[in-house]
C-alpha positions as a Markdown table, in Angstrom:
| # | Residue | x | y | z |
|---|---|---|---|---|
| 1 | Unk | -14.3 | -29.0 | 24.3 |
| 2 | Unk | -14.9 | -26.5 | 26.9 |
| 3 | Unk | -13.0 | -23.4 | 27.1 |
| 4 | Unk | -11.5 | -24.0 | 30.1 |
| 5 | Unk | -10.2 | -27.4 | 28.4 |
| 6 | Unk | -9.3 | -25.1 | 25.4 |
| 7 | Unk | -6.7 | -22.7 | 27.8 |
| 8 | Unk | -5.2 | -25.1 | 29.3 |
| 9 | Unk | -4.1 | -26.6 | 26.0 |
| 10 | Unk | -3.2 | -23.6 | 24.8 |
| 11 | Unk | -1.1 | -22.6 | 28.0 |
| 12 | Unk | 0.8 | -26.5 | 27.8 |
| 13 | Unk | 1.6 | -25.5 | 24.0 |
| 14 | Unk | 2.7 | -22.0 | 24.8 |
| 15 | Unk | 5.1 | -23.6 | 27.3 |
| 16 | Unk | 6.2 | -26.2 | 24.7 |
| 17 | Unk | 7.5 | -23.7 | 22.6 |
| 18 | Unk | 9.3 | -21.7 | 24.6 |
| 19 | Unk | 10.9 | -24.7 | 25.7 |
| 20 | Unk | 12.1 | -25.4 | 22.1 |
| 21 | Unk | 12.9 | -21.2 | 21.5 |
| 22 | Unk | 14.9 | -20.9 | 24.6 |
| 23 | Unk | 18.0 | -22.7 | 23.6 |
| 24 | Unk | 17.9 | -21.9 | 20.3 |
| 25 | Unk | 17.9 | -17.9 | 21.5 |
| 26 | Unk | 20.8 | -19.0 | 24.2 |
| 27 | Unk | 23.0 | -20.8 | 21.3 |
| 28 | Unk | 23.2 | -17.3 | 19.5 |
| 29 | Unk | 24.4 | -15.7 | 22.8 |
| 30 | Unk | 26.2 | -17.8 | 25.5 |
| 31 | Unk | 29.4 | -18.5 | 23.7 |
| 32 | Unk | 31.7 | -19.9 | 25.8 |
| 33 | Unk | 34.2 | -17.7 | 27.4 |
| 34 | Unk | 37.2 | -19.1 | 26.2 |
| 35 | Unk | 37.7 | -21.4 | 23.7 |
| 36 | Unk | 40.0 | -23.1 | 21.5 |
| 37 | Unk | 39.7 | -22.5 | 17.4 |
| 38 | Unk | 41.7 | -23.4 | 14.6 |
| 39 | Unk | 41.9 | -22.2 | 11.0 |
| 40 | Unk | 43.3 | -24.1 | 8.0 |
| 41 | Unk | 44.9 | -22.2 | 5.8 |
| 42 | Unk | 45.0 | -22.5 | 1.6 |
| 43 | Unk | 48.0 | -24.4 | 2.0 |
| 44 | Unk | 46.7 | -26.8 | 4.2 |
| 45 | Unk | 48.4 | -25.6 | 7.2 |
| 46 | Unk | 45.8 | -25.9 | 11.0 |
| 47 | Unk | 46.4 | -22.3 | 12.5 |
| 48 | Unk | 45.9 | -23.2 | 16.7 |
| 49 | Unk | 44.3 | -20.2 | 18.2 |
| 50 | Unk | 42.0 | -19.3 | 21.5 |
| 51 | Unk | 39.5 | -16.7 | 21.7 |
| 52 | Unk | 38.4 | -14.8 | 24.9 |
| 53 | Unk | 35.0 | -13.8 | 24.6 |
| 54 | Unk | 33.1 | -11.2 | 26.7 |
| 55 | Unk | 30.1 | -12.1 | 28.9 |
| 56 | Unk | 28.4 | -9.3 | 29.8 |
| 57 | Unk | 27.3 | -8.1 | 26.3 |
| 58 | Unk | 26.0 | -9.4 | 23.3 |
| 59 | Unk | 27.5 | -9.8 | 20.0 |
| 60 | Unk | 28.7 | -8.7 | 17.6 |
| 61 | Unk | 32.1 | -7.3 | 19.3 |
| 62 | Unk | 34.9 | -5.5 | 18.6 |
| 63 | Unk | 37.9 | -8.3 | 17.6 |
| 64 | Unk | 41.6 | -8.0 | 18.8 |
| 65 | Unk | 44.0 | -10.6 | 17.3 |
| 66 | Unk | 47.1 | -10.7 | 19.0 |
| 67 | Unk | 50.5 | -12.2 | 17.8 |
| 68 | Unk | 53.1 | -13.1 | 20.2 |
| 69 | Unk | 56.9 | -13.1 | 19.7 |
| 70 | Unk | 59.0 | -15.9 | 18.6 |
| 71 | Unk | 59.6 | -18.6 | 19.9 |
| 72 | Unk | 56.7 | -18.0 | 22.1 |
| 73 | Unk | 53.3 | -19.2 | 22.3 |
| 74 | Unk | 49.4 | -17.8 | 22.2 |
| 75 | Unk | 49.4 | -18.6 | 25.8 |
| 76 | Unk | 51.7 | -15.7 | 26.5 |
| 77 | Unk | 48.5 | -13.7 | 25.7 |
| 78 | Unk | 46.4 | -15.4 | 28.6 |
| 79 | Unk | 46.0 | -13.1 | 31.3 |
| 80 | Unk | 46.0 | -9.8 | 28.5 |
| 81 | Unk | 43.1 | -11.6 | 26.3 |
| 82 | Unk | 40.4 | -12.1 | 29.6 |
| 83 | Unk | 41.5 | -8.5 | 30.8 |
| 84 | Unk | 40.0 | -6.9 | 26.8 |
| 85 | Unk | 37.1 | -9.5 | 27.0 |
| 86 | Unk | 36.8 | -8.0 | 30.3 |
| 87 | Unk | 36.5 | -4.8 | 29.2 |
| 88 | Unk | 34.3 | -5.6 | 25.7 |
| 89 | Unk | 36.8 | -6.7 | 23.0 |
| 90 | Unk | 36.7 | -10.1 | 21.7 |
| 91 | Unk | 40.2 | -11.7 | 21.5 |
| 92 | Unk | 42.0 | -14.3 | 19.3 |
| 93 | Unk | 45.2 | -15.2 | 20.4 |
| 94 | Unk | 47.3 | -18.2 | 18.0 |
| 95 | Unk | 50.7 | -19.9 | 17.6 |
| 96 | Unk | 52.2 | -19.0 | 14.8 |
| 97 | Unk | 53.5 | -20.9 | 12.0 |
| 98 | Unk | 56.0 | -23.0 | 13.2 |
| 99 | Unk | 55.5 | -22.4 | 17.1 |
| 100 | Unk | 53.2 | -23.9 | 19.5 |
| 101 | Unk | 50.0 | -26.3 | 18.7 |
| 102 | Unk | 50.3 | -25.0 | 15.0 |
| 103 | Unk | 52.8 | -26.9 | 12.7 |
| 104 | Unk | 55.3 | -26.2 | 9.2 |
| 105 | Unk | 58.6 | -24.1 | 9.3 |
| 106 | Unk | 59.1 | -20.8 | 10.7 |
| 107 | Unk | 58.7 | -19.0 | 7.4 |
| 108 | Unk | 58.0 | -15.3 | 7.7 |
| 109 | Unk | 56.7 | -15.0 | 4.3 |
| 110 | Unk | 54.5 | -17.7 | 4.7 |
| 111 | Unk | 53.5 | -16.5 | 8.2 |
| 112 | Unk | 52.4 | -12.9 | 6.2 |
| 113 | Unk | 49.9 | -15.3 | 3.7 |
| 114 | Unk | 49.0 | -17.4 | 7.1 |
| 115 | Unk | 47.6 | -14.0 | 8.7 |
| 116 | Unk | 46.0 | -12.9 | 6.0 |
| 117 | Unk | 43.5 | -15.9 | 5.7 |
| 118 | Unk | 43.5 | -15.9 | 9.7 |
| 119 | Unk | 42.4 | -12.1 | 9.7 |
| 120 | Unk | 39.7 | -13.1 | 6.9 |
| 121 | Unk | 38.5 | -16.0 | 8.9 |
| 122 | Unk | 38.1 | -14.4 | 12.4 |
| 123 | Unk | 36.2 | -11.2 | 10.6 |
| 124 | Unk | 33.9 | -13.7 | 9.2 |
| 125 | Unk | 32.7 | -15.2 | 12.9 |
| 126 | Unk | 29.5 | -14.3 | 13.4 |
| 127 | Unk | 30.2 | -12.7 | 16.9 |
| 128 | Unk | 32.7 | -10.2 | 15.6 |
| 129 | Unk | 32.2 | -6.6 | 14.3 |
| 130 | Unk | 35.1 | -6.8 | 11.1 |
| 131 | Unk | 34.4 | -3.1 | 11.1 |
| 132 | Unk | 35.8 | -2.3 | 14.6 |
| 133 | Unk | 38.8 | -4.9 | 14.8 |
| 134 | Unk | 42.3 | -4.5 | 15.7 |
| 135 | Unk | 45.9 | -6.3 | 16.0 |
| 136 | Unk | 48.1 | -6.6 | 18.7 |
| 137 | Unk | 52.1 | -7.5 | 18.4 |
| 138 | Unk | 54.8 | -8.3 | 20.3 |
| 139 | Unk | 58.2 | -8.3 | 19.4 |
| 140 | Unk | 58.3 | -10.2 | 15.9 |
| 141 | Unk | 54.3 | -10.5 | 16.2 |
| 142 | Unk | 54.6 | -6.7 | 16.3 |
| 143 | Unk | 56.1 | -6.9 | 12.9 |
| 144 | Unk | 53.8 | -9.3 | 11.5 |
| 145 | Unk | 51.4 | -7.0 | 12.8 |
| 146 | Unk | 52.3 | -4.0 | 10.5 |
| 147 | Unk | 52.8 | -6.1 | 7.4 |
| 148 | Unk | 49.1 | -7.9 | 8.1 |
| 149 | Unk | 47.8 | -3.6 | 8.7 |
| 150 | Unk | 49.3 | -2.9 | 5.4 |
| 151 | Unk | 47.7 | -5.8 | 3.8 |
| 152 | Unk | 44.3 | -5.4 | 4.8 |
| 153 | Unk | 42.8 | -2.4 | 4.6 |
| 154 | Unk | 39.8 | -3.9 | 7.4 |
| 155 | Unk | 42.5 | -3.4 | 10.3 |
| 156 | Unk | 41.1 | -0.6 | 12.0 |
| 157 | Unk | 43.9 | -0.1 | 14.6 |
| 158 | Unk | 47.7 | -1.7 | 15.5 |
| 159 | Unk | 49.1 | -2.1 | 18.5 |
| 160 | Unk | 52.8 | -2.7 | 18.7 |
| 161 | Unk | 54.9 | -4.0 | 21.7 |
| 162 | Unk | 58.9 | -3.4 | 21.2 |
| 163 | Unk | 58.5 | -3.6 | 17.3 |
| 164 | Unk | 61.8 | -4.0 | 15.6 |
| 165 | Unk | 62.5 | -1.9 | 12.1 |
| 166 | Unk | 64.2 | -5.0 | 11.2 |
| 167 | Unk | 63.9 | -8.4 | 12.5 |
| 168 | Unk | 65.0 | -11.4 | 10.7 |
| 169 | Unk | 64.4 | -9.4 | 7.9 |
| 170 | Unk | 61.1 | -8.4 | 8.3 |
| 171 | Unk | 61.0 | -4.6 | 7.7 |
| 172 | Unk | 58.5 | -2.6 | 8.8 |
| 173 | Unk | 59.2 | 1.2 | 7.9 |
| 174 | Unk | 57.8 | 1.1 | 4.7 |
| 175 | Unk | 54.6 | -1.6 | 5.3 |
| 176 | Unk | 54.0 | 1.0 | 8.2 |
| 177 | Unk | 54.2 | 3.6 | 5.6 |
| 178 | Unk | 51.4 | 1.9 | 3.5 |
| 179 | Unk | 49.4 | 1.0 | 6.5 |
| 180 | Unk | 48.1 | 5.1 | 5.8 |
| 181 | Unk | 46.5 | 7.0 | 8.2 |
| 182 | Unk | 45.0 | 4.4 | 10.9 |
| 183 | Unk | 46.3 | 4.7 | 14.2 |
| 184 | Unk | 48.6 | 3.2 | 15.6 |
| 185 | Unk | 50.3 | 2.9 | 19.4 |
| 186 | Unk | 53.9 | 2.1 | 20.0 |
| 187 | Unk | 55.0 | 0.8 | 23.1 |
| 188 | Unk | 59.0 | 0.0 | 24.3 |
| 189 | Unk | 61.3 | 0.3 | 27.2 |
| 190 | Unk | 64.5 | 2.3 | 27.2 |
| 191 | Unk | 66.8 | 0.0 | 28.5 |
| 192 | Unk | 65.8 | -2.8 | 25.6 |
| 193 | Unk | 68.0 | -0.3 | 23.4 |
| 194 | Unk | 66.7 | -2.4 | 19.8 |
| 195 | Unk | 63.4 | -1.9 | 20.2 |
| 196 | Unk | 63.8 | 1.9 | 21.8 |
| 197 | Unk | 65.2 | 3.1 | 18.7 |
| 198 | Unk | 63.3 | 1.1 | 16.0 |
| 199 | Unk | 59.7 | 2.6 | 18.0 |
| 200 | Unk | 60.9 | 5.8 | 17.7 |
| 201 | Unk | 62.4 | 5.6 | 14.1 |
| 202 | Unk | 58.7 | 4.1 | 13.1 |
| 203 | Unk | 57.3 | 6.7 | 14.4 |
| 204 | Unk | 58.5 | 9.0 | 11.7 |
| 205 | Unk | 56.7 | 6.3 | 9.3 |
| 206 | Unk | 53.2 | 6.5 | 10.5 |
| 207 | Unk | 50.9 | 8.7 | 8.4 |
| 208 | Unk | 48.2 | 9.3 | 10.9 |
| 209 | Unk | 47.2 | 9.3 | 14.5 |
| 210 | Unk | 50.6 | 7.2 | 16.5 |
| 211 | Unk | 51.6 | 7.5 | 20.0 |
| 212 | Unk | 54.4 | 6.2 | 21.3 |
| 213 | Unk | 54.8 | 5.4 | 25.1 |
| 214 | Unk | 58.3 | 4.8 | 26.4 |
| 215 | Unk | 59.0 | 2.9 | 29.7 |
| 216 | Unk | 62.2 | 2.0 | 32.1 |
| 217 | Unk | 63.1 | -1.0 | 32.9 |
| 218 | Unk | 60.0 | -3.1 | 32.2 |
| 219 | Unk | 61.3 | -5.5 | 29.6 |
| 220 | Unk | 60.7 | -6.9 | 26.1 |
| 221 | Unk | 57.2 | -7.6 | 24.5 |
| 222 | Unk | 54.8 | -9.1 | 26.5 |
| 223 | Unk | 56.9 | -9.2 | 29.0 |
| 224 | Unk | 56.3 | -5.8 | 29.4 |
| 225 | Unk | 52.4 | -6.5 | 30.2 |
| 226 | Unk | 53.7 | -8.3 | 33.3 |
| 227 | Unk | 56.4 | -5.8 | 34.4 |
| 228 | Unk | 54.1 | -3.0 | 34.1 |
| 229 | Unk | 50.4 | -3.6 | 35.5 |
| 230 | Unk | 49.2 | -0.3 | 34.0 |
| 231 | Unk | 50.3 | -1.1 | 30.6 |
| 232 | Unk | 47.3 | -3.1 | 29.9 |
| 233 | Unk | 45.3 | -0.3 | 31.0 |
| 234 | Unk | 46.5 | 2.2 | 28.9 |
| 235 | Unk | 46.6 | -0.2 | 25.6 |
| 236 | Unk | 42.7 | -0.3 | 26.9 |
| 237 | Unk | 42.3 | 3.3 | 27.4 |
| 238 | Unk | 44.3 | 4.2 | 24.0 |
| 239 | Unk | 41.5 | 1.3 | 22.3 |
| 240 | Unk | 38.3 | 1.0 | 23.2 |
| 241 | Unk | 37.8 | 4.5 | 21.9 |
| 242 | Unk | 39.5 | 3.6 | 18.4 |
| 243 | Unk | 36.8 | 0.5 | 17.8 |
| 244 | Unk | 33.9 | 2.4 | 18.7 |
């Protein structure tokens, strides 16, 4: 064999290769943007969720679950979840027990278990940082989202839209108590008199860093997101620092 023979083979098997490597090395990377997951719980129970992934960066990123209010759905999250993947932060939105794609009764205590193994779960995808991961509520998911903060000790931040001190008797002063020294941000609008009152009574609860940010006239819960385009912006500005 001549060696001009001899580098052209070994050009055409150079080539082969990186035929083979290329999509392996894509697979690990280009996730799709959005996507829909699910998560079965101990009990049996298939937790619907999506996640909004960033494209501009690689893995592993900062995770933001966020928990809508009830009787809503995780596609009240929609616009909010591509704005943080956006900006960097991975986000799983989900119905739920008993609301949306995801089955059973609307049982709060059994919602607390559900987000535990949901939490678990979305720390363990390969594309997320468990170190530098946060939850977002609104309304009753704000609730479930200080009782999921003082259950797992992983939650790094909480975010809570028009949280209630009591709603359907889930009570958050003292889970907020336990959740320690993490930070927290409160958000509400005067007018929604409930929730006023219950963010600034939790205040008094929260052991460590905790803003609270109090609006006119822009609504309940996610709503708020809507009725006040620079929400989202501060939420952003308040925690991309926090995961870092």
């Amino acid at each position: 064999m001549s060696k001009y023979q001899f580098r052209w083979i070994s050009v055409f098997c150079m080539a082969f290769l990186a035929i083979l490597l290329i999509p392996a090395c894509q697979s690990e990377t280009q996730l799709p943007a959005e996507e829909r997951l699910s998560f079965t719980t101990d009990s049996g129970l298939e937790i619907a969720g999506t996640i909004y992934r960033p494209t501009d960066r690689e893995p592993p990123w900062p995770g933001v679950l966020l928990l809508h209010m009830i009787y809503g759905q995780r596609q009240d999250w929609d616009a909010f979840g591509k704005t943080l993947a956006q900006n960097g932060l991975a986000a799983l939105a989900i119905d739920l027990r008993g609301h949306g794609e995801t089955g059973g009764e609307m049982e709060w205590e059994l919602t607390r278990l559900d987000l535990d193994q949901v939490w678990e779960a979305f720390g363990e995808l390969p594309e997320i940082d468990p170190n530098r991961s946060a939850v977002i509520g609104a309304s009753m998911g704000a609730n479930m989202a200080v009782l999921l903060g003082a259950d797992q000790p992983g939650v790094r931040a909480l975010v809570l839209l028009s949280p209630g001190v009591n709603y359907y008797q889930v009570l958050t002063p003292k889970p907020l108590a336990e959740y320690g020294e993490r930070p927290v941000l409160i958000i509400a609008s005067q007018e929604d008199a409930y929730a006023a009152s219950s963010a600034e009574e939790l205040l008094k609860y929260a052991r460590g860093e905790a803003q609270l940010e109090m609006f006119t006239e822009i609504g309940h819960g996610t709503q708020m997101l809507a009725n006040q385009p620079n929400l989202t912006t501060l939420i952003l500005e308040w925690l991309q620092p926090v995961l870092q």
